[in-house]
N, C-alpha and C positions, 0 to 999 in steps of 0.2 A: 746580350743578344735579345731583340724584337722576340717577342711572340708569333709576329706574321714570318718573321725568318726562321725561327725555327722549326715551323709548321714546312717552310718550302726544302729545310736540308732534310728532314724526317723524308718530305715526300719524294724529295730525289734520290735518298737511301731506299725507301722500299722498291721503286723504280728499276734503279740500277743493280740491285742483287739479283732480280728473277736473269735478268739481259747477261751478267758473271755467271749464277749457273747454267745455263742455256751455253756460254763460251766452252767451259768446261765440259760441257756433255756434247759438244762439236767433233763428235770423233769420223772420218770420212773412212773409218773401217765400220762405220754402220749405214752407210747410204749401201743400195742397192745398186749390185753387181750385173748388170744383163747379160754378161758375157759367163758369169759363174756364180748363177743362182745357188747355188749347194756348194756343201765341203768335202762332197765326195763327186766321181760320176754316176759310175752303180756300184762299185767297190772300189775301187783305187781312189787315196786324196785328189784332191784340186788342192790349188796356191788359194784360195779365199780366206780371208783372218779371221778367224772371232776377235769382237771386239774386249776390247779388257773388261775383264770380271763381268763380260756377259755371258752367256751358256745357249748351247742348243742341243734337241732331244731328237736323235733318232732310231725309227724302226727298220728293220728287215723282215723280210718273210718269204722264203723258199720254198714252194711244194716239191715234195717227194718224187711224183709219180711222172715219169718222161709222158713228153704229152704225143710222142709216137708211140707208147707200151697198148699195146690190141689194138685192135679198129675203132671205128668212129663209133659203135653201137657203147664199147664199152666204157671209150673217154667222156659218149655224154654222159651215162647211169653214175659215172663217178664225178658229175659236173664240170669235166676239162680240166679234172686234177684237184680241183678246189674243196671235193670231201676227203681228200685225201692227208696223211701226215703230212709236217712241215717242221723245215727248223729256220728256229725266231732270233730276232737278233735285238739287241735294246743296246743305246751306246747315248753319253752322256759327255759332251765336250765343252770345255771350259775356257774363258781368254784370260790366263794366268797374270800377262800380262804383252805389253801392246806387240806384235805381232810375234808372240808364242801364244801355244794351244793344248792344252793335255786334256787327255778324256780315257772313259776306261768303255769298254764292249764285251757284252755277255749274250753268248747263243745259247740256244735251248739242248746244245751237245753237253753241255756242261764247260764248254771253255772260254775264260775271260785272257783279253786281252787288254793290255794297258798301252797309252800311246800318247807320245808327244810330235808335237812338229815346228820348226822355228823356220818363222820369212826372212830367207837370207836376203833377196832382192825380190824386187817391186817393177813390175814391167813398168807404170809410171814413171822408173828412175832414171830406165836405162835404154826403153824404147823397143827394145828387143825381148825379151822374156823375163817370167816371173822364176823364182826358185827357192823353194822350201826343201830342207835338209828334216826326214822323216826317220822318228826310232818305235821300234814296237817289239812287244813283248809276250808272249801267250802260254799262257797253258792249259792243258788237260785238268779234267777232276775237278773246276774251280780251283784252277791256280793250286793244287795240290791240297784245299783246305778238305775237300769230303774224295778223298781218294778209295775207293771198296778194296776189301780185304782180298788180295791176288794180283791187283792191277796197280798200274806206276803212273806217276806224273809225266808227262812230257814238255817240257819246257823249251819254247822256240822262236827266240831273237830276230828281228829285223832291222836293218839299215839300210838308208835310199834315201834319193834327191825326188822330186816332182819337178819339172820344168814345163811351162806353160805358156802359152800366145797368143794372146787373148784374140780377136778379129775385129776388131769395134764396138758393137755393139751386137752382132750375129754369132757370137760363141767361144769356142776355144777350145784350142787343141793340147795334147800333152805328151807328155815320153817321162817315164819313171822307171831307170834302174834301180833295184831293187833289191840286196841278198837278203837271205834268209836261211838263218842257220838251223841244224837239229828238225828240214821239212822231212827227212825219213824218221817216220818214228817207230819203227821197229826197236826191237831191245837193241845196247850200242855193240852187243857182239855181235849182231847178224847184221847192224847195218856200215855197210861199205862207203853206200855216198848219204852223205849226211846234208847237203849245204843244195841251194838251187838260187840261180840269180837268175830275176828275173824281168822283162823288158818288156814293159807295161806301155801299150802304145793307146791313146784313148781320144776321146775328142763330143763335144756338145756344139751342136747347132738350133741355131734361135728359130722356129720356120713360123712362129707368130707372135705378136704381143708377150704374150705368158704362156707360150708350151713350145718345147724343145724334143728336137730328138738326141738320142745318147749312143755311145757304143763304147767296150773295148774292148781289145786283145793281148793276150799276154802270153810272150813265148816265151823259154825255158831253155838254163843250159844248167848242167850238174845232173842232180837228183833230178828226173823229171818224167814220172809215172802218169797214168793218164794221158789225156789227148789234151791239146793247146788250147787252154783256156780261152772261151769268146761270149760277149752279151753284149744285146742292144735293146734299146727300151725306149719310152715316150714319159714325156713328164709333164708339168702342169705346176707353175706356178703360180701359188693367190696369199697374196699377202705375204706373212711369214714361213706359210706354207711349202712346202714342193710335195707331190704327190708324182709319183713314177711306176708304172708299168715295166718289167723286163722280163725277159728268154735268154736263158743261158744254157748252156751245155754242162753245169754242175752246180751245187749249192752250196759252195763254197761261200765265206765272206769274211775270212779272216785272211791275211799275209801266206800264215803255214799251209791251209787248207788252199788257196789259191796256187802257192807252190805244184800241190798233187794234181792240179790240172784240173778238166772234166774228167766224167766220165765214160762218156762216149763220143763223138764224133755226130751221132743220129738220133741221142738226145739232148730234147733241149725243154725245161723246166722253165713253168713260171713264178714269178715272181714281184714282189713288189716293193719298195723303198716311201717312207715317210719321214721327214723333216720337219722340225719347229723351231724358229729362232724365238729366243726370248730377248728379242733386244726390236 
């Protein structure tokens, strides 16, 4: 072999590898979703994939104090709740592999929740909706690891489908049945209903470029304490980003704790949701 020829297969080798991995990093579960910016709405999943062995980090953050509690004199002195307590939520999800998802979620109550979810179908496939089969798992105490002397773990299962439809490019609608076992967590000899399934009805609308409005609601049959869980909120998409504003009737944001409902009916808490993909 030339000198001048081997100079041109070198050059066509360097050429052609970057153009192989670029093929290989062609995954169409990392192009941008317009219709389901996020993998949640405010609590309840969405059908969106992570993409394999990518990962994204998200925040929660619930104030305490109902933004009906006294008059207007005293929600401002308290900033409209904002000096007030709050419980924080940190959640870390991963693309195990091509559309499955596992991730684990830590509140500032002390309880983590572990969680997978597998794309059974792809509106893409079928023309009609998306559906992810959802498992989750939570407990009290950190998972029973720093449990205080007198008090017990509670340990409380989840199973549910997410079904989704997407609208074009204007947003998406959803319905998630949902059980959830052991949402009374009284001791098991005082509690009678133990189990609440529950019917997650939710939905995102696009109303410009990059910011969406949000909602849902979730009614309840079994165990079901509290008033019927409801929030809607605004969001902001930039980049990698989602940035979300919400008002809900409790501070709930795990499975179990969603089970219990709100808290009241006349109040309603703010809140806000943070999002980062790393892909």
């Amino acid at each position: 072999m030339t000198c001048s020829r081997l100079v041109i297969l070198v050059a066509v080798c360097a050429l052609s590898c970057p153009a192989l991995a670029f093929a290989q990093e062609d995954d169409p579960d990392r192009d941008l979703n317009l219709s389901q910016p996020d993998f949640t709405i405010i609590n309840l999943p969405t059908t969106l994939r992570v993409p394999r062995h990518k990962g994204v980090f998200r925040l929660t953050h619930r104030f305490a104090r109902p933004l009906g509690e006294g008059d207007f004199s005293d929600l401002a002195a308290d900033f409209f709740a904002l000096d007030n307590g709050a419980q924080i939520g940190l959640e870390y999800r991963f693309g195990l592999m091509k559309g499955t998802q596992i991730g684990i979620y830590r509140t500032s109550n002390r309880t983590i929740q572990f969680f997978g979810q597998y794309s059974a179908m792809q509106q893409s496939a079928n023309g009609l909706f998306g559906l992810d089969v959802i498992a989750r798992i939570e407990g009290t105490e950190n998972f029973g690891a720093s449990t205080p002397e007198g008090s017990s773990t509670s340990y409380s299962p989840a199973l549910g489908v997410t079904l989704s439809r997407e609208m074009g490019s204007h947003g998406a609608l959803y319905f998630e049945p949902i059980w959830v076992n052991n949402s009374n967590m009284l001791p098991s000899e005082l509690a009678d209903d133990n189990d609440t399934f529950l019917f997650g009805i939710g939905g995102r609308l696009r109303i410009r470029p990059t910011v969406y409005i949000v909602g849902e609601f979730i009614p309840r049959v079994g165990y079901t304490p509290g008033v019927t869980y409801g929030s809607f909120g605004i969001e902001k998409r930039a980049g990698g980003h989602v940035f979300q504003l919400n008002f809900s009737n409790g501070i709930g944001t795990t499975m179990a704790q969603l089970a219990q409902g709100g808290t009241d009916s006349q109040d309603w808490y703010i809140g806000f949701n943070i999002s980062r993909k790393f892909f």
